[in-house]
Structures are given as structure tokens and as C-alpha cells.
C-alpha positions as CSV (number, residue, x, y, z in Angstrom):
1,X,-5.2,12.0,-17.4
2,X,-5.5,10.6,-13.8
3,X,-8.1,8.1,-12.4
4,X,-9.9,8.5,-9.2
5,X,-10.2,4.8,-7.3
6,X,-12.0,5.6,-4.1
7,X,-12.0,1.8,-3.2
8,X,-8.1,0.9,-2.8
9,X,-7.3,2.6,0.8
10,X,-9.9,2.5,3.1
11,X,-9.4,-1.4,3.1
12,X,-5.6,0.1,4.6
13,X,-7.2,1.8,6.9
14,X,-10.3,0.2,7.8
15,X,-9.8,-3.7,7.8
16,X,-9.6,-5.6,10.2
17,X,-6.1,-6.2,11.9
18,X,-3.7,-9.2,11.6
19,X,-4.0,-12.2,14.3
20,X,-0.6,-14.0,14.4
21,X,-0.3,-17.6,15.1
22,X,2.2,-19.2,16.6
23,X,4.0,-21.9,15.4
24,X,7.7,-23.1,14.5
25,X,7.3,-21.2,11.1
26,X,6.4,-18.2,12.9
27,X,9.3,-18.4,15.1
28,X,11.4,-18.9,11.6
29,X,9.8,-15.6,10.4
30,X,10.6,-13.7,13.9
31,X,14.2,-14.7,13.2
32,X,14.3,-13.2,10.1
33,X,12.6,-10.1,11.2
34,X,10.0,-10.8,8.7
35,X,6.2,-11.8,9.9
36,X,5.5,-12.5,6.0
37,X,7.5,-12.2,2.1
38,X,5.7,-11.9,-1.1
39,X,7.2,-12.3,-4.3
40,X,5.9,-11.1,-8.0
41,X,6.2,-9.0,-11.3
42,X,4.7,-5.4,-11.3
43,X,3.3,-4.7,-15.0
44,X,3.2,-1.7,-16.5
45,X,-0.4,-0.9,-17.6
46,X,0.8,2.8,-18.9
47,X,2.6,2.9,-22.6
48,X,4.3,-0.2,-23.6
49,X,4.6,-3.5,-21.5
50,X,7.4,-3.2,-18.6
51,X,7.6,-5.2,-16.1
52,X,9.6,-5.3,-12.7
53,X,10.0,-7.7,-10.0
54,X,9.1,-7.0,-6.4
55,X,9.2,-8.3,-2.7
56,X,7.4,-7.4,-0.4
57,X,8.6,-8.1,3.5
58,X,6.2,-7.2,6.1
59,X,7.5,-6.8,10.1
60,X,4.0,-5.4,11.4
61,X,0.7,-4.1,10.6
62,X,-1.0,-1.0,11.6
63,X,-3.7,-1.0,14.5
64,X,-7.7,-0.2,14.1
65,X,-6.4,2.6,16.8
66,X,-3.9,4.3,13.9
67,X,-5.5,3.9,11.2
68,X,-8.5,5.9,13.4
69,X,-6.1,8.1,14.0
70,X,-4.8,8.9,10.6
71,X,-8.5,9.0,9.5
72,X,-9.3,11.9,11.6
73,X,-6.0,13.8,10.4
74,X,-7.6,13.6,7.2
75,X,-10.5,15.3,8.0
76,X,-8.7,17.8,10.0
77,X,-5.9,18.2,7.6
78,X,-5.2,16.8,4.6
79,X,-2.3,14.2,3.2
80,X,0.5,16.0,4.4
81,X,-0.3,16.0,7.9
82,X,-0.9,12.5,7.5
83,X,2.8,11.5,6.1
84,X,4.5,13.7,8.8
85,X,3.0,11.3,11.1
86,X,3.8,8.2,9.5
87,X,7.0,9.0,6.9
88,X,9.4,7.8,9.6
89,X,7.6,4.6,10.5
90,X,8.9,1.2,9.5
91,X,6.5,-2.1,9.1
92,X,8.7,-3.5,6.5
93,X,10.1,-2.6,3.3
94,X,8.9,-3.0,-0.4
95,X,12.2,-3.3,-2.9
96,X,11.9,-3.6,-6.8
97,X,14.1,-4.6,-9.3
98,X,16.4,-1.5,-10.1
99,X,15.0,0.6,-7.6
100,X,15.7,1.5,-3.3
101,X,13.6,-0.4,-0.8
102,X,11.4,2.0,0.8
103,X,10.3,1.8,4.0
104,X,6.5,0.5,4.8
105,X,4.2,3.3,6.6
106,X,0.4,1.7,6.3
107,X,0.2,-2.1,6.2
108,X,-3.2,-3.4,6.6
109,X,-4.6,-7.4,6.5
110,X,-7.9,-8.7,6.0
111,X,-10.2,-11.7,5.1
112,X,-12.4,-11.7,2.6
113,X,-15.5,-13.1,2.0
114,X,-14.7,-16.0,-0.4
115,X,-11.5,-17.0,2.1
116,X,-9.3,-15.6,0.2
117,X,-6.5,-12.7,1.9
118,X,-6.0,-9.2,1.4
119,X,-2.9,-7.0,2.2
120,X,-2.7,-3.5,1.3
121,X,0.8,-1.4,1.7
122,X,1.7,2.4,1.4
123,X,5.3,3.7,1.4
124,X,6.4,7.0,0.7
125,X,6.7,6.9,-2.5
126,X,10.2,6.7,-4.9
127,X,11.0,10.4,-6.4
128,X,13.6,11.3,-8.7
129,X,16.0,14.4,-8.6
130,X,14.2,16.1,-11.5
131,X,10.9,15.8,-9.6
132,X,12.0,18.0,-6.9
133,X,14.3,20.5,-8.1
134,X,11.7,20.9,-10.6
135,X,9.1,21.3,-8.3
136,X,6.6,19.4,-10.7
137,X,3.0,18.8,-9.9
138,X,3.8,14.8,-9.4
139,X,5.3,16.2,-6.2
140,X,1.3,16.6,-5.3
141,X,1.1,12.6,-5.3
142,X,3.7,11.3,-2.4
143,X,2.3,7.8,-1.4
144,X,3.0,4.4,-3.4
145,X,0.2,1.5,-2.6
146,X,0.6,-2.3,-3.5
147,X,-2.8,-4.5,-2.9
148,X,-2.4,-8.4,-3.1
149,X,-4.8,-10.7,-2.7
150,X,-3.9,-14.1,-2.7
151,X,-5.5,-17.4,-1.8
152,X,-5.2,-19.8,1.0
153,X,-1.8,-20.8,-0.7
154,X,-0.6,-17.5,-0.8
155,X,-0.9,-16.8,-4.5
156,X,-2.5,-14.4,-6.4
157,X,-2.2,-10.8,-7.9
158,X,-3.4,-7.0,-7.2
159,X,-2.9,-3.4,-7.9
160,X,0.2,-1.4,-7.5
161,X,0.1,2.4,-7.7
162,X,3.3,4.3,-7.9
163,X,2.2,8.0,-7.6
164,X,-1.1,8.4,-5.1
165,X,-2.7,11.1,-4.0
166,X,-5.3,10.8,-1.0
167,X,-7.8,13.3,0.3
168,X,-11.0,12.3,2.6
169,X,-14.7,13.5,0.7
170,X,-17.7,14.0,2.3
171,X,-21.3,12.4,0.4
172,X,-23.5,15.2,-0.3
173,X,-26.3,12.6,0.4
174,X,-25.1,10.8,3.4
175,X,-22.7,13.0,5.1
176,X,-20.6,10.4,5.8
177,X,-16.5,10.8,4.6
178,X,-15.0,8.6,2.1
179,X,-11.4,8.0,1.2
180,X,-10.9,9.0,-2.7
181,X,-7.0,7.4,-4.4
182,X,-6.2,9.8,-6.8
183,X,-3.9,7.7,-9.7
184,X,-1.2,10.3,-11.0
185,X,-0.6,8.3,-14.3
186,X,-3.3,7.0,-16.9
187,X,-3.9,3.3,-14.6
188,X,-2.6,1.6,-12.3
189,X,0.1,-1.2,-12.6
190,X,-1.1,-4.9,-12.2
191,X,0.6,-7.3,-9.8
192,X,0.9,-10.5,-10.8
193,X,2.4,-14.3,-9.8
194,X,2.5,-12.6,-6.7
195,X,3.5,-15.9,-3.9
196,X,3.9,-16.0,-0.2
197,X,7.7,-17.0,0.2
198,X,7.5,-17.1,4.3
């Protein structure tokens, strides 16, 4: 059975963009290509309890101008059009324990109202041999999406999805479009101990 979360990516599209400050630590982070690292475990919420470590190393953050831009491929299109845009761009890279880094496509930043930070990341998603020679219906779901939201310390927790489908609705009531996450397994994975390393 899959879940529909409508909430998850319009905050990846739709927040508001990072504002860098500059200080010695920032020139530190420029050094290491990185602007910020997160750390933390990935649990399984499908079946029995796995868990998997992650990090998370982000070099940029998408614009209010792209994210506008992938919004209205949406509408026009659908997710496909959407990854050929984006498949070959590089904000940073998400690696977990076992697994090869992929390549960040969607980072967004915002503040939330209790003061607390939110960063939301899609990546094309991980797909094994079988999937594609098989040509299963998981092939339907390409994108992965982490959410963290940690605290003015940098620690917290969030949502990681490993198979995402999106597709933009429009409200029969308002007429306005909203961004539906359609979950390919059962639920999605909790992050947790997740921590700002730089």
C-alpha cells in the first residue's frame, strides 16, 4: 500500500532561500566545498527495525527562481520533465552506510515559526539492477527526499523517503495547484540524532 503526503515538497520548493553569513567558520566550510554536514541514523519504519547511517553535505541551495521554474514544469508536464532538468545538477551529495552518494538535485532551507530550521533534499533516487531490467512499477517513483529539522544547535530528526513519486493536483474548490508525495513503500523512514557537524 502507498501513502500520499502532500506536505513534504512544497517546503523544497516553496521556502524561503538560504542567507549565508560570513564568518571564519564559513570560510572553513568554503574550503571544504561544503556550506553545511549533517549526521544521523535513517530507521526503517517498513518490516522489521533497520537502521542506516547517513550524511548529508550540502554545497548550495536552489533559488525561489528554480523552484518557480520546476513548479510550472509540473503543471505543464509531469515528474519526468522535471528530473531531465535537474538529474544532472549537483548541490551536494547524500551517502548512506552501504550504499553510493548520490548527487543532490532540490535543496531547500527555511525557518520556522518556533526558531527552529528546516532543510529539505531530493536526489535521484538509488535503483537496483533488478528494478530496471525488470522494468517494475517502482521505476514510477524516481526521487529520494530527506527532511531535517533541527534546532538552533543543529539537532534534531525528520522524514526520509527512498522511493517518491510527485505530481502537481489542482483543488476542485479553490483552483489553486498543490504538490502531492506519493510514498512507494507502506511509510516513510524516520531520521533521527540527526546533528550539524559544520
Amino acid at each position: 500500500m502507498r501513502k500520499r503526503k502532500p506536505l513534504l515538497l512544497p517546503m523544497i520548493l516553496l521556502s524561503l532561500p538560504l542567507l549565508l553569513a560570513h564568518s571564519t567558520a564559513g570560510q572553513d566550510k568554503q574550503k571544504s566545498g561544503y556550506a553545511e554536514v549533517y549526521t544521523g541514523t535513517i530507521i526503517s519504519m517498513n518490516g522489521g527495525t533497520l537502521s542506516t547511517g547517513f550524511n548529508l553535505s550540502i554545497k548550495d541551495y536552489t533559488s525561489d527562481e528554480d523552484a518557480n521554474r520546476y513548479l510550472a514544469l509540473l503543471v505543464e508536464g509531469d515528474q519526468d520533465d522535471v528530473l531531465k532538468q535537474i538529474k544532472d545538477l549537483n548541490l551536494g551529495r547524500l551517502s548512506a552506510t552501504g550504499q553510493t552518494g548520490r548527487n543532490l538535485i532540490i535543496v531547500r532551507k527555511s525557518q520556522l515559526p518556533d526558531g527552529k530550521t528546516r532543510i529539505v533534499a531530493a536526489f535521484e533516487r538509488w535503483q537496483k539492477m533488478i528494478e530496471t531490467r525488470g522494468g517494475y512499477r517502482s521505476q514510477d517513483y524516481p526521487f529520494g527526499i530527506m527532511e531535517i529539522i533541527v534546532d538552533e544547535k543543529g539537532k534534531g530528526g525528520g522524514t526520509f523517503i527512498a522511493a517518491c513519486k510527485i505530481d502537481l493536483k489542482r483543488d476542485k474548490k479553490t483552483g489553486k495547484y498543490q504538490l502531492e508525495l506519493e510514498n512507494f513503500g507502506s511509510y516513510p523512514h524516520k531520521v533521527m540524532g540527526a546533528r550539524r557537524r559544520s
